[in-house]
C-alpha positions in Angstrom: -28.7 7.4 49.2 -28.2 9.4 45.9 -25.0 9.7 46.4 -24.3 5.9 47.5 -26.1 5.0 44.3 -23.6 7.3 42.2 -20.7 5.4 43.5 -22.1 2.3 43.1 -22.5 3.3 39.4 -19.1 4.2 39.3 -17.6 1.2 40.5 -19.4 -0.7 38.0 -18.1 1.4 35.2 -14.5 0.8 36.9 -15.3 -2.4 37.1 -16.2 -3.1 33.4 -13.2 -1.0 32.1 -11.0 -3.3 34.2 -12.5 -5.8 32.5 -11.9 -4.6 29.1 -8.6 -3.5 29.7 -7.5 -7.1 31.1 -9.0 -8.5 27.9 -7.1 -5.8 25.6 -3.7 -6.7 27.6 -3.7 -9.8 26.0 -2.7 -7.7 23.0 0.9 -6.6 23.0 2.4 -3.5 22.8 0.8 -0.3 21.8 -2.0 -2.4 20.8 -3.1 -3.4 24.7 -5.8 -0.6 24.6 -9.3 -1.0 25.8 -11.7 -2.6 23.2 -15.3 -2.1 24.0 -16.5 -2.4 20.5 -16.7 -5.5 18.2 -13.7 -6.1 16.1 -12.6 -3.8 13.0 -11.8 -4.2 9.4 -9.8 -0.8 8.5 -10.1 -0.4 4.3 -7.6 2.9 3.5 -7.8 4.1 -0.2 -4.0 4.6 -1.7 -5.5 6.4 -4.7 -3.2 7.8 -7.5 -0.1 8.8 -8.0 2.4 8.1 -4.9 4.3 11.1 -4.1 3.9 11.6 -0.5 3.3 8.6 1.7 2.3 10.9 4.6 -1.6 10.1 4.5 -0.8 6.1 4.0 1.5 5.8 6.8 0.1 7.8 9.3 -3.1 5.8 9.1 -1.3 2.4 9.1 0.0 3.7 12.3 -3.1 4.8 14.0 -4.6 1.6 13.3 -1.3 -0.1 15.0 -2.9 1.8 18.5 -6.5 0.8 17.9 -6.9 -3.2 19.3 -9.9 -3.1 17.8 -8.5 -3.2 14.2 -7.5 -7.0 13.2 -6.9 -6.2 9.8 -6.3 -3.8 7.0 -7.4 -3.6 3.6 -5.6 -1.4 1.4 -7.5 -0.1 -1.9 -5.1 0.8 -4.4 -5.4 2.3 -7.5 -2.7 3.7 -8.7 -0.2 3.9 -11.4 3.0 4.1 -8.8 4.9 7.2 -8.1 8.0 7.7 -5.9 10.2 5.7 -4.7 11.1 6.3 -1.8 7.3 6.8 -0.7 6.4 3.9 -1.8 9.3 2.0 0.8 7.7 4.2 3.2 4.5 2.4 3.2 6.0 -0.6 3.1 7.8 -0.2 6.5 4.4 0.8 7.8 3.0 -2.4 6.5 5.6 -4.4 8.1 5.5 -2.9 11.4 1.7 -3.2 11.6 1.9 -6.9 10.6 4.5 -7.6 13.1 2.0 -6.4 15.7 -0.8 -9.4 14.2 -2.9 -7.3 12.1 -3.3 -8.9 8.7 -3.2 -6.3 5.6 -4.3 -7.8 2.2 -4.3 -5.7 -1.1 -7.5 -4.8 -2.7 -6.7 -3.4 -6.2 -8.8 -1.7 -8.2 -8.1 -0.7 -12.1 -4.9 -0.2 -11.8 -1.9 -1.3 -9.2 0.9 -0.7 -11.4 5.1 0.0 -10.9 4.9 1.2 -6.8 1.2 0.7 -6.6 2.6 -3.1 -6.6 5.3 -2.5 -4.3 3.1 -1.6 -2.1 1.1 -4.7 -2.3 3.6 -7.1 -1.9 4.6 -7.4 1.3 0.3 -7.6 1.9 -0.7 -11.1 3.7 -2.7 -11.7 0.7 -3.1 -9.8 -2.7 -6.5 -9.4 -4.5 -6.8 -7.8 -7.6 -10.6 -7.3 -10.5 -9.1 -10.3 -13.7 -9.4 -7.0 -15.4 -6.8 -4.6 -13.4 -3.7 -3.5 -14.9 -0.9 -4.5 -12.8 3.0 -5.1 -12.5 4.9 -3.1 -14.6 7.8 -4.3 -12.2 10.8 -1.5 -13.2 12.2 2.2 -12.5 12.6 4.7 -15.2 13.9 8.7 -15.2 13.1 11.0 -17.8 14.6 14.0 -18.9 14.5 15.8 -22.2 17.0 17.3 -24.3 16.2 20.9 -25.8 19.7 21.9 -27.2 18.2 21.9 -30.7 15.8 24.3 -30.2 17.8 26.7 -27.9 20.3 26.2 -30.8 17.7 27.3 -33.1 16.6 30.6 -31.0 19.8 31.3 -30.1 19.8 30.9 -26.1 23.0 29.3 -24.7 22.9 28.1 -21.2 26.3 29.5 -18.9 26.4 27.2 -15.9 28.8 27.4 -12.6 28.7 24.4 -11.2 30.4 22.6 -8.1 31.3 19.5 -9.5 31.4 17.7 -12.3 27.9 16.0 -12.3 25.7 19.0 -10.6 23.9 19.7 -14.1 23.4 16.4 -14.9 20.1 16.1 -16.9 19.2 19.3 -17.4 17.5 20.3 -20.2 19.6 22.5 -22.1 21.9 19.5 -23.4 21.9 16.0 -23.6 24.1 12.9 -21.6 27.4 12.3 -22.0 28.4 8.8 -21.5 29.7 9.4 -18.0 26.5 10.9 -16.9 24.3 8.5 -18.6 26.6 5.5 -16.7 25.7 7.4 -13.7 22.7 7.7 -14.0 22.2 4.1 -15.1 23.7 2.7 -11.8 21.6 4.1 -10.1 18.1 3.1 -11.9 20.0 -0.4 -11.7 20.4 -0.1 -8.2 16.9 0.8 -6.9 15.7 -1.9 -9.7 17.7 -4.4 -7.4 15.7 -3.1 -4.4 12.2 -3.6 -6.1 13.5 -7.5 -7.4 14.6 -7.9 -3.9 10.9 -6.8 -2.2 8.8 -9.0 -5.3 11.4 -12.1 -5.1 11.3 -12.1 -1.2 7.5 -11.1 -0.1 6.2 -13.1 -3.0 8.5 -16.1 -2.9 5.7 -18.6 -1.6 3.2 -17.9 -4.2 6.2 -17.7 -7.1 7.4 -21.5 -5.9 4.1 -22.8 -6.0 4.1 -21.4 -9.5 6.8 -22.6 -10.4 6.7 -26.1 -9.0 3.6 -26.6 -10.6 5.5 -25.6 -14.0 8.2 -28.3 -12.9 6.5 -31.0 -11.4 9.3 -30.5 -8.6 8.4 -29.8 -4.8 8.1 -26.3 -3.8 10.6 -27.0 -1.1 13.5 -27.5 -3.6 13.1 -24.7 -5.5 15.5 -22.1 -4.3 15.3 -18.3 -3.9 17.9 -17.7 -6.5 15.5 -19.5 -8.5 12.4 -17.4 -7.7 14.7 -14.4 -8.3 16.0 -15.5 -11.9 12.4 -16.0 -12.7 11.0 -12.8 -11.4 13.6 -10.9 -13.8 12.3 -12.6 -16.7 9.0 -10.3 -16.5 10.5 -7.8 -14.4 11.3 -5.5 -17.2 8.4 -2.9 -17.2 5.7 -5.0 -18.9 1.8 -4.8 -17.3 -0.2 -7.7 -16.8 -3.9 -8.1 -16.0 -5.2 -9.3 -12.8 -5.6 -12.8 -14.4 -2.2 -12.8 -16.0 -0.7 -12.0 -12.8 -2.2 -14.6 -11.1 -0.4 -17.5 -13.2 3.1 -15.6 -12.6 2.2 -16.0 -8.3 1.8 -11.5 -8.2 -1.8 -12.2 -7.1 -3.4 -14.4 -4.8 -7.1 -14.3 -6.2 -9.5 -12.3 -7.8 -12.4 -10.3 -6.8 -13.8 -6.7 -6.1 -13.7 -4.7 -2.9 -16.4 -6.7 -1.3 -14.6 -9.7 -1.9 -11.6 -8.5 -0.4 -12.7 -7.3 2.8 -14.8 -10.6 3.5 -11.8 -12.4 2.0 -9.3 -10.5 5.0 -12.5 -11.2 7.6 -11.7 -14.5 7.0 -7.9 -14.4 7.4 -7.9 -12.6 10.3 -11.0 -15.1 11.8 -12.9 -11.8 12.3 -17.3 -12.9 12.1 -19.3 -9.6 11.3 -16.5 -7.0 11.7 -17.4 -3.5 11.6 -15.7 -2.5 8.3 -14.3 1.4 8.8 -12.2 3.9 6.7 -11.2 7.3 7.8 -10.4 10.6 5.6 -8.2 12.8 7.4 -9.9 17.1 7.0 -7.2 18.9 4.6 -9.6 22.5 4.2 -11.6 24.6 6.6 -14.4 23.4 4.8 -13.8 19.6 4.9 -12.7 20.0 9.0 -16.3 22.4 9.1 -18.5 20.0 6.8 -16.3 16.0 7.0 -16.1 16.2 3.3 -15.9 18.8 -0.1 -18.7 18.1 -2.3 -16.3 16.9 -5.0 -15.2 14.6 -2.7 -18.4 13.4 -1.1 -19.7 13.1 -5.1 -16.7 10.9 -6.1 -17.0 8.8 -2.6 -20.8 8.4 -3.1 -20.2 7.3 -6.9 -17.0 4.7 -5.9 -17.1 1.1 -4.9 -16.0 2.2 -1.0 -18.5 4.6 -0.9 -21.3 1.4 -1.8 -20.2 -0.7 1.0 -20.6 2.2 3.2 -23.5 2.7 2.3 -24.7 -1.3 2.4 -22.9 -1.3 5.7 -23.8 2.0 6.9 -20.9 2.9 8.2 -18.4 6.5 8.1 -15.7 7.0 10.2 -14.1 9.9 10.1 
């Protein structure tokens, strides 16, 4: 008899993972995974400078496996970084909302040069009226120490293979050739970040501009949105309010805000609202977090919602 009962309790468990999984299947893709838990709003912090994209994207893909996730909030504060990190991201954001899940941009103080990048492709971009944001442009530094070397007496003997190999280094400064170089490509990648505002943004930059005009939105053309987006595109930072009137930001609001705000969008009612920290020590995979993490978490506006909502996912 004990036994019958355990395989009655078995078939039941069968018979409610069926159940889940036929309901998941409606998903597509990766994302047809069994979803026994109520649905998920993922928040994942892009704090600081971008250098490696490596945390960012390998969390945007995780969440393109989990079913349960409708929709994605990213946090960003940060002043921008690499380039080609921040493009990264980007083609994680794109492939996770051509699965149907929504990703909106939460920023925080600052979403400046990539940390914009990032957020434009987002379903919707949020931003404080007090963040610092845009600074649409590219720029490389180098410095030029010839005088002083001159001065001390140290002379630089380079072998090179070609022409161009020492370009930038510090012990002299550009020749025109080089500096043409050099300029091409900053023009170039320039042209990539027009392309991403001018194209992911193009909706909210023709209502903008029709409004301006009086015109419809529908015949305002692209070469128009593009021709207006280089008009501020040259570096300049605007506030989360100023943005707004040039169609870089959708609304304004907080954290909280935001994640209701994506709730909404992606017609999610009381999500469970998660974030996950990958371990990068001994002691964060012994412990979950370093105490100067777990005292900057505590102290930051994620860290209040977790608490409010009572949730860590780790």
């Amino acid at each position: 008899m004990k036994r019958a009962g355990l395989w009655m309790s078995l078939a039941m468990l069968l018979a409610v993972l069926l159940a889940a999984s036929l309901v998941a299947g409606k998903g597509s893709g990766a994302r047809a995974r069994f979803a026994l838990k109520k649905d998920k709003i993922a928040v994942i912090p892009v704090y600081g400078e971008l250098q490696s994209p490596d945390f960012v994207v390998h969390l945007l893909h995780r969440y393109k496996d989990d079913v349960g996730v409708k929709a994605v909030v990213l946090a960003i504060d940060s002043p921008g970084g690499g380039v080609a990190a921040a493009q990264e991201i980007v083609e994680a954001i794109k492939d996770l909302q051509e699965d149907g899940v929504f990703v909106v941009a939460a920023m925080g103080s600052m979403a400046a040069s990539g940390g914009y990048y990032i957020a434009a492709p987002c379903d919707r971009i949020i931003a404080n009226a007090g963040t610092l944001t845009g600074s649409i442009g590219v720029i490389m530094e180098t410095f030029n120490a010839k005088k002083i070397l001159d001065k001390v007496g140290l002379e630089f003997e380079v072998v090179k293979s070609g022409e161009f190999k020492d370009s930038g280094g510090f012990a002299r400064g550009l020749n025109p050739r080089e500096r043409a170089l050099f300029q091409g490509v900053i023009n170039d990648v320039y042209g990539q970040f027009l392309d991403v505002v001018a194209g992911e943004r193009k909706d909210a930059i023709k209502a903008v501009l029709a409004k301006k005009s009086g015109r419809p939105e529908a015949g305002i053309s692209d070469a128009e949105v593009k021709n207006f987006v280089k008009g501020f595109a040259d570096g300049r930072v605007f506030s989360g309010r100023q943005a707004m009137a040039y169609g870089l930001v959708d609304e304004l609001g907080g954290l909280d805000y935001a994640v209701d705000a994506t709730a909404d969008l992606a017609g999610v009612e009381d999500p469970e609202v998660v974030t996950y920290r990958e371990p990068r020590t001994l002691a964060e995979l012994l412990t979950g977090v370093s105490k100067a993490e777990l005292k900057s978490w505590a102290s930051s506006a994620l860290g209040a919602r977790a608490r409010k909502f009572g949730y860590y996912a780790w």
